[in-house]
FIKOL-890196 format. One record per residue (C-alpha): residue number from 1; residue in one letter; x, y, z. Coordinates in steps of 0.1 Angstrom, whole numbers. Layout:
BEGIN
+-----+--------+-------+-------+-------+
! num ! residu !     X !     Y !     Z !
+-----+--------+-------+-------+-------+
! NUM !      A !     X !     Y !     Z !
...
+-----+--------+-------+-------+-------+
END
This chain:
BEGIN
+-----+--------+-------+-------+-------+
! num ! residu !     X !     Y !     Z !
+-----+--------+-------+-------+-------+
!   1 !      X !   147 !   -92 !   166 !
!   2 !      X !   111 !   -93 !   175 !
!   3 !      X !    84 !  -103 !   149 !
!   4 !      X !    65 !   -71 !   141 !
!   5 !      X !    28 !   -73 !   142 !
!   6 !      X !     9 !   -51 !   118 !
!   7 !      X !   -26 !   -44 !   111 !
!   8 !      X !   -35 !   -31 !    73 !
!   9 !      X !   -71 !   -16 !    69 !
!  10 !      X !   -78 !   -16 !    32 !
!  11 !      X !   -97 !   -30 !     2 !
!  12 !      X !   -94 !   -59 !   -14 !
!  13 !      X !   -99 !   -61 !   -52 !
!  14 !      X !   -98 !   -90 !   -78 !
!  15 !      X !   -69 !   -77 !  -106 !
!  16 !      X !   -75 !   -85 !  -139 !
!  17 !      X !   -44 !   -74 !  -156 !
!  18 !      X !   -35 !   -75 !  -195 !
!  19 !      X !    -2 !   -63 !  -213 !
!  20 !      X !    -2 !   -48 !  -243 !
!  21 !      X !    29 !   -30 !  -260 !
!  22 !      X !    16 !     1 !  -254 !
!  23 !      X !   -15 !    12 !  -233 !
!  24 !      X !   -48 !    27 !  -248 !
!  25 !      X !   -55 !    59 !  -259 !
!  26 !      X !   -91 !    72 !  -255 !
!  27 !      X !  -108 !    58 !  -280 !
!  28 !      X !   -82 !    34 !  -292 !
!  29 !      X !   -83 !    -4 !  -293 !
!  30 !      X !   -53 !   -23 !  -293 !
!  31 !      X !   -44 !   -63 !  -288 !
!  32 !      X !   -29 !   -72 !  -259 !
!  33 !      X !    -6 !  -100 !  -252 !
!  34 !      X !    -8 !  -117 !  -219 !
!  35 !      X !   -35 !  -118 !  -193 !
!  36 !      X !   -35 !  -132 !  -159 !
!  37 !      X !   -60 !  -127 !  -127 !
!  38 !      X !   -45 !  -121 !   -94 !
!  39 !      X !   -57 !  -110 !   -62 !
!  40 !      X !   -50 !   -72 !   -55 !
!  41 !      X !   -64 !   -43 !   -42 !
!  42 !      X !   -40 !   -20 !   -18 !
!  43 !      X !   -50 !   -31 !    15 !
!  44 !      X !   -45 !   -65 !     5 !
!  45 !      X !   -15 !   -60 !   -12 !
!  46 !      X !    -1 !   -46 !    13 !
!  47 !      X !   -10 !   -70 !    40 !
!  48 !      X !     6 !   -98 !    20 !
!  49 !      X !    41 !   -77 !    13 !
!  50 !      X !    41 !   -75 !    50 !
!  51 !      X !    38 !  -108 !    60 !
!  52 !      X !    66 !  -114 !    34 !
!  53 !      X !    90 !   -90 !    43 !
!  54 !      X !    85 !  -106 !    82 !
!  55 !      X !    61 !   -94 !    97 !
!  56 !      X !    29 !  -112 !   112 !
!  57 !      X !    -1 !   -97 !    96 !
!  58 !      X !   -41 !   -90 !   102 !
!  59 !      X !   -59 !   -75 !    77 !
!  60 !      X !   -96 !   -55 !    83 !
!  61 !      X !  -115 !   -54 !    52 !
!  62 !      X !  -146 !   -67 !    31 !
!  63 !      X !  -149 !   -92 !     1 !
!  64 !      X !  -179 !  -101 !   -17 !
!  65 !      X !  -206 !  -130 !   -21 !
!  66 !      X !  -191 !  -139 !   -55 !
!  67 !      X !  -166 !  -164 !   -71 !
!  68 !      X !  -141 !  -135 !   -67 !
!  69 !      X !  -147 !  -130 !   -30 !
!  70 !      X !  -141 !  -168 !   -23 !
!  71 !      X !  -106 !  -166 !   -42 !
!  72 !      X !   -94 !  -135 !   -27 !
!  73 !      X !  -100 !  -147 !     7 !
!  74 !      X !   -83 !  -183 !     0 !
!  75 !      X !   -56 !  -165 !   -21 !
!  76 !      X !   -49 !  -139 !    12 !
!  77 !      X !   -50 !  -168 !    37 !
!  78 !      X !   -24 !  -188 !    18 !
!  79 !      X !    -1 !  -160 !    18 !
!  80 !      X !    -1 !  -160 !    56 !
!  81 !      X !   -21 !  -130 !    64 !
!  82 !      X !   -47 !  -135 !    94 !
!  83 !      X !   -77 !  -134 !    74 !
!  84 !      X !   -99 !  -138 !   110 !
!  85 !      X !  -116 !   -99 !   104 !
!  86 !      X !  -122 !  -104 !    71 !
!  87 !      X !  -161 !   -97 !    61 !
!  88 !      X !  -184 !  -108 !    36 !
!  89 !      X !  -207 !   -86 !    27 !
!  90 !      X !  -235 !   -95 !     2 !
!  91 !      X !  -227 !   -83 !   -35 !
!  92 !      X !  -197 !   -84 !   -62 !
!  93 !      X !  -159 !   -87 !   -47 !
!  94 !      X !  -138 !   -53 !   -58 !
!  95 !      X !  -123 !   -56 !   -95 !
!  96 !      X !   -99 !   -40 !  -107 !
!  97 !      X !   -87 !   -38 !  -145 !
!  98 !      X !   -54 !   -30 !  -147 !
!  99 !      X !   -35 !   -26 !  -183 !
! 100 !      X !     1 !   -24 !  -185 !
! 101 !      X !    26 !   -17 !  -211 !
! 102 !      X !    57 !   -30 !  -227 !
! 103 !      X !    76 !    -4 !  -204 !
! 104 !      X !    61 !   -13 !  -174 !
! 105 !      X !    39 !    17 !  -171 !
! 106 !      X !     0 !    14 !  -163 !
! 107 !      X !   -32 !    25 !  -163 !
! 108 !      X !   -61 !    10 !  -137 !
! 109 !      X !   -98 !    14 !  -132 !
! 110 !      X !  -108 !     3 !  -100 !
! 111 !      X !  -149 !    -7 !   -86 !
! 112 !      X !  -150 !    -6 !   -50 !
! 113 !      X !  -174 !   -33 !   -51 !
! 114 !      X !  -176 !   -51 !    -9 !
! 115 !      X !  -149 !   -24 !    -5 !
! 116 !      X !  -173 !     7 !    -4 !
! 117 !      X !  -194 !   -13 !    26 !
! 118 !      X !  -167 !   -17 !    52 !
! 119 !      X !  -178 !     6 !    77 !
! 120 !      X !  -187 !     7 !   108 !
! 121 !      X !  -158 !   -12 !   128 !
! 122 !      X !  -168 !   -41 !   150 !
! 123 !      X !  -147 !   -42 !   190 !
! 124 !      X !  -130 !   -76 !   175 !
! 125 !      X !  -115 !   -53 !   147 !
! 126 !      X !  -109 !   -23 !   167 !
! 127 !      X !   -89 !   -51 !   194 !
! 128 !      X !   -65 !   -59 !   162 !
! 129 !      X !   -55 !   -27 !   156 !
! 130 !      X !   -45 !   -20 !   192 !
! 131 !      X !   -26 !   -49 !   195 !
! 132 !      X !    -5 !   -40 !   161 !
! 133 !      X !    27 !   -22 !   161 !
! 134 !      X !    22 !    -5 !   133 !
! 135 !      X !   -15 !     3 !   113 !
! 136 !      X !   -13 !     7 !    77 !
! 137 !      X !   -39 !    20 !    58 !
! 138 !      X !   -53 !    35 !    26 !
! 139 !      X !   -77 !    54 !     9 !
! 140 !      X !   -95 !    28 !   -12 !
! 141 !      X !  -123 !    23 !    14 !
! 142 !      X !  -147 !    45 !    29 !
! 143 !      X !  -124 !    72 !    50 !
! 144 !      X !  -144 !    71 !    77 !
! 145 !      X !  -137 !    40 !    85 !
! 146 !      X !  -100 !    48 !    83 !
! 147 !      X !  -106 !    76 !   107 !
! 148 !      X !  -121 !    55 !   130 !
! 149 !      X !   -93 !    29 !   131 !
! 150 !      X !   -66 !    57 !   130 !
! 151 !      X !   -79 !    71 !   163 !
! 152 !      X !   -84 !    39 !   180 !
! 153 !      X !   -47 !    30 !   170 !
! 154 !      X !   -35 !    61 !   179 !
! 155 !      X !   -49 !    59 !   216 !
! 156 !      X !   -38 !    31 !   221 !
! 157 !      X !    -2 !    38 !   212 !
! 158 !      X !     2 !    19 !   179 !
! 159 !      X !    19 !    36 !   150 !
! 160 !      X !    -1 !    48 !   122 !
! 161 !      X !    11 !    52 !    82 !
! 162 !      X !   -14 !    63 !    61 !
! 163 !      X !    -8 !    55 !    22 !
! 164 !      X !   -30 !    82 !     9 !
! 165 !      X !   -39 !    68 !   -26 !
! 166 !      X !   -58 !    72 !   -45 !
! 167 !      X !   -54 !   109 !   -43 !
! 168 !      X !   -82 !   123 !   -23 !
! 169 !      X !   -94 !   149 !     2 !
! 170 !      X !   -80 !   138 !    36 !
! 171 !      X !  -100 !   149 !    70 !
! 172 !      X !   -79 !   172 !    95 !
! 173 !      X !   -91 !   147 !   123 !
! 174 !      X !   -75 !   112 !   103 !
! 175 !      X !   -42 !   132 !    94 !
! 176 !      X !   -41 !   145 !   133 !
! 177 !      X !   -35 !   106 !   144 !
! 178 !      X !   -12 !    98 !   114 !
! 179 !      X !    27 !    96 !   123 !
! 180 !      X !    41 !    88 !    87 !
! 181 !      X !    22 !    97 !    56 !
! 182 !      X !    32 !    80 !    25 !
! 183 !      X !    25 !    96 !   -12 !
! 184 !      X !    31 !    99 !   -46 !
! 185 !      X !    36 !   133 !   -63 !
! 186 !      X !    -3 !   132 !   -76 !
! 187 !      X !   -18 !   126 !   -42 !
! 188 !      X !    10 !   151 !   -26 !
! 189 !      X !    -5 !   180 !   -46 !
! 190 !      X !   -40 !   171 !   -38 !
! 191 !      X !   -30 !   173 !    -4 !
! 192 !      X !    -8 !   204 !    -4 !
! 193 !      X !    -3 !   218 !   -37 !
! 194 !      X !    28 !   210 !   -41 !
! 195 !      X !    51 !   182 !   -55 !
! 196 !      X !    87 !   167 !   -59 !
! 197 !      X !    96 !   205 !   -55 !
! 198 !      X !    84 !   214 !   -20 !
! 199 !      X !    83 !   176 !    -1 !
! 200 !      X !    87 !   194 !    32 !
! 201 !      X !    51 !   210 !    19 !
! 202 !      X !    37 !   178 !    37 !
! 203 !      X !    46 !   185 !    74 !
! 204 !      X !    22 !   213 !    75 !
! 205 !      X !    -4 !   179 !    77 !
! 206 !      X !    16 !   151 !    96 !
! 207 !      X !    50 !   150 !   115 !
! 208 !      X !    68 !   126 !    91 !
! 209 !      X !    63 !   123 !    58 !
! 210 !      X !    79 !    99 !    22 !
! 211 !      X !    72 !   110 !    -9 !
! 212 !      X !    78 !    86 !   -38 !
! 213 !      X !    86 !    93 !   -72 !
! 214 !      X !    93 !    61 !   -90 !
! 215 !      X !   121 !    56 !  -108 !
! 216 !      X !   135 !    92 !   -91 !
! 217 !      X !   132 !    76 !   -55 !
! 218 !      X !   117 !    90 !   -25 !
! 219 !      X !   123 !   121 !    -2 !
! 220 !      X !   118 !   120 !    38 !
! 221 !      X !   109 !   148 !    54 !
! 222 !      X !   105 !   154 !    87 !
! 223 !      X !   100 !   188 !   111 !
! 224 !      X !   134 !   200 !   126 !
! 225 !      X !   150 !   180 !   102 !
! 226 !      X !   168 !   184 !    65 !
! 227 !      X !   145 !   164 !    38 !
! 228 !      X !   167 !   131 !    28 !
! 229 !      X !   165 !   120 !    -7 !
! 230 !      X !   166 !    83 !   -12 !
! 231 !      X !   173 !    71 !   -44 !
! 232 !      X !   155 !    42 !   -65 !
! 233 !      X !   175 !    10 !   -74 !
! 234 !      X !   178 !     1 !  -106 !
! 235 !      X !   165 !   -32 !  -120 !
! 236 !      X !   144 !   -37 !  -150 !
! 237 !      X !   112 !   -29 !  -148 !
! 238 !      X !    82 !   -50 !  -158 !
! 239 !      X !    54 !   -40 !  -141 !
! 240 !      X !    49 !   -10 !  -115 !
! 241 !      X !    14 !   -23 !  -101 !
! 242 !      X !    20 !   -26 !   -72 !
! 243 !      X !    60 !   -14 !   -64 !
! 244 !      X !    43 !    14 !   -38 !
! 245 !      X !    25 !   -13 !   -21 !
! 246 !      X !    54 !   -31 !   -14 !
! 247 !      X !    72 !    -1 !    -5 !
! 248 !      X !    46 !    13 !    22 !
! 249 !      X !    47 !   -29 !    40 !
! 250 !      X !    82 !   -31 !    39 !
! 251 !      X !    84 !     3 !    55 !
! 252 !      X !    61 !    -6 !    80 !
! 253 !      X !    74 !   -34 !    91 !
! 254 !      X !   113 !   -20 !    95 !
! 255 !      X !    98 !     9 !   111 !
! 256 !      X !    81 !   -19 !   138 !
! 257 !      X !   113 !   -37 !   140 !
! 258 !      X !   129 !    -4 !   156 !
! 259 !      X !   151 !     8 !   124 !
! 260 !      X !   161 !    43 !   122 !
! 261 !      X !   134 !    57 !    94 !
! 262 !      X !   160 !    71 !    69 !
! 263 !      X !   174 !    32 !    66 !
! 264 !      X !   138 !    19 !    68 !
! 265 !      X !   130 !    39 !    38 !
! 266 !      X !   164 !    29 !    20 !
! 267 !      X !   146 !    -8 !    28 !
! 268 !      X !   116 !    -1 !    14 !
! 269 !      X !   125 !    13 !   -15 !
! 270 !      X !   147 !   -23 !   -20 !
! 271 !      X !   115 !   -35 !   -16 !
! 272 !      X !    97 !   -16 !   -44 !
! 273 !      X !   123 !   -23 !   -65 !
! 274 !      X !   118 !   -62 !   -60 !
! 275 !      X !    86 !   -58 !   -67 !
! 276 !      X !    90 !   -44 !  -105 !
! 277 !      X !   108 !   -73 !  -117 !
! 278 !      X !    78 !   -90 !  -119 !
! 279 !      X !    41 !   -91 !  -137 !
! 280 !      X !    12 !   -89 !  -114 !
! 281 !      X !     3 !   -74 !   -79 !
! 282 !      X !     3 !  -100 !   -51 !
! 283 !      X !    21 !  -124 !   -72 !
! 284 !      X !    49 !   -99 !   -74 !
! 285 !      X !    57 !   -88 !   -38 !
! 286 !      X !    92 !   -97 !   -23 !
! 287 !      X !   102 !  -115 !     0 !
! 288 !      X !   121 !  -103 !    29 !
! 289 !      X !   153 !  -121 !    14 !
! 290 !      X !   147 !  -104 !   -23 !
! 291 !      X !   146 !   -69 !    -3 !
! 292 !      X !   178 !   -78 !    15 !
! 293 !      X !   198 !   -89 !   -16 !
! 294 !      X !   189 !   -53 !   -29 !
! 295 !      X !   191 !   -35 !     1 !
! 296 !      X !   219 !    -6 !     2 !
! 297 !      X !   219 !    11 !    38 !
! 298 !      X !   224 !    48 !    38 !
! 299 !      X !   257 !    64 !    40 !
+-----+--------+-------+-------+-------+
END
């Protein structure tokens, strides 16, 4: 089976996560029990749980001039992602504070930070993406720049899957050149209206379409076909950070491998579930041998 090569276009954040027993509520102070600092961020997140479940990896996107900036890049590099594109603009690193409680549920304010000024794709970044497979990319950094690597991957043949999150308004011309979208139910009724009740909603915008919903699993839709529900498997869950990160690489890279999508997404959501069983972001993703031991193909 050939290696798949995938391109992620995204941000790159410094996660400063804390656990408390239960989260916050506004106004509320409560202690907390254990802290760590992790690299995070979705494009980075998911450029590392690609290169772990097999794929090679190049990631697009900016750190800062800071102490965070200089770990993030290290920290990325170490994990194997081609780290070549990756741009330092003057200024703080993306942060993100991330809270999480006993039940694994969590709450996360993110600064864009670098993030917010990567635009403006150079020819040596627009080259990566055509050479890719498959292009991932989110909505964490401007979405003009996402357009604008959408379109070049798009003419040049490589497969695009937009993760839209955070939930935002996406432009008609990026969701013309995307060929799997990739929600939740918040950022599926910004886009449409609708939610778990109406997935099929989705392919009035793109021609293939998952919607996750945690613990409840995913749906996949797409047109002339019957919606396919995919359910979640069950492990004990100890923190969700970053479960849809490592579900949207792992279904890149079996979708670049050549798997039928319904088993791709039966993969990826193996990989999700991995991902729970764990504290952290980064720290947490899978390996492509932890998705396998939880893999169940579809009937």
């Amino acid at each position: 089976m050939r290696q798949t090569r995938v391109a992620v276009v995204g941000s790159a954040n410094m996660d400063l996560v804390a656990t408390a027993g239960a989260l916050p509520r506004p106004g509320e102070t409560v202690l907390g029990s254990d802290f760590v600092m992790v690299p995070g961020g979705k494009g980075a997140n998911q450029a590392v749980a690609a290169v772990r479940a097999g794929a090679s990896c190049a990631f697009l996107g900016a750190i800062g001039s800071d102490a965070f900036g200089v770990t993030l890049r290290a920290r990325i590099t170490a994990a194997g992602v081609d780290t070549g594109h990756l741009r330092v603009v003057y200024g703080a690193s993306g942060v993100a504070l991330v809270m999480v409680s006993a039940d694994g549920e969590n709450a996360i304010l993110v600064t864009p930070g670098a993030n917010a000024a990567f635009t403006g794709l150079t020819e040596g970044e627009l080259t990566a993406v055509r050479d890719a497979d498959v292009l991932v990319a989110q909505l964490e950094i401007p979405v003009a720049t996402v357009t604008e690597a959408a379109l070049a991957a798009r003419a040049a043949g490589t497969r695009v899957i937009l993760n839209a999150a955070p939930a935002r308004h996406v432009p008609a011309e990026l969701l013309d050149a995307v060929d799997l979208l990739v929600v939740n139910e918040n950022e599926a009724r910004t886009l449409t209206g609708a939610g778990r009740d109406d997935p099929g909603a989705l392919l009035t915008l793109v021609p293939r379409a998952v919607l996750t919903l945690g613990g409840e699993g995913a749906w996949y839709v797409e047109r002339d076909a019957a919606p396919v529900h995919v359910p979640a498997v069950r492990v004990d869950v100890v923190d969700s950070t970053a479960a849809g990160d490592a579900f949207t690489a792992a279904l890149a890279v079996a979708w670049g491998e050549g798997r039928d999508l319904r088993a791709a997404v039966h993969w990826a959501a193996a990989a999700g579930a991995a991902c729970v069983r764990r504290l952290g972001a980064s720290v947490a993703l899978p390996s492509r041998a932890e998705i396998d031991q939880l893999y169940a193909p579809p009937a």
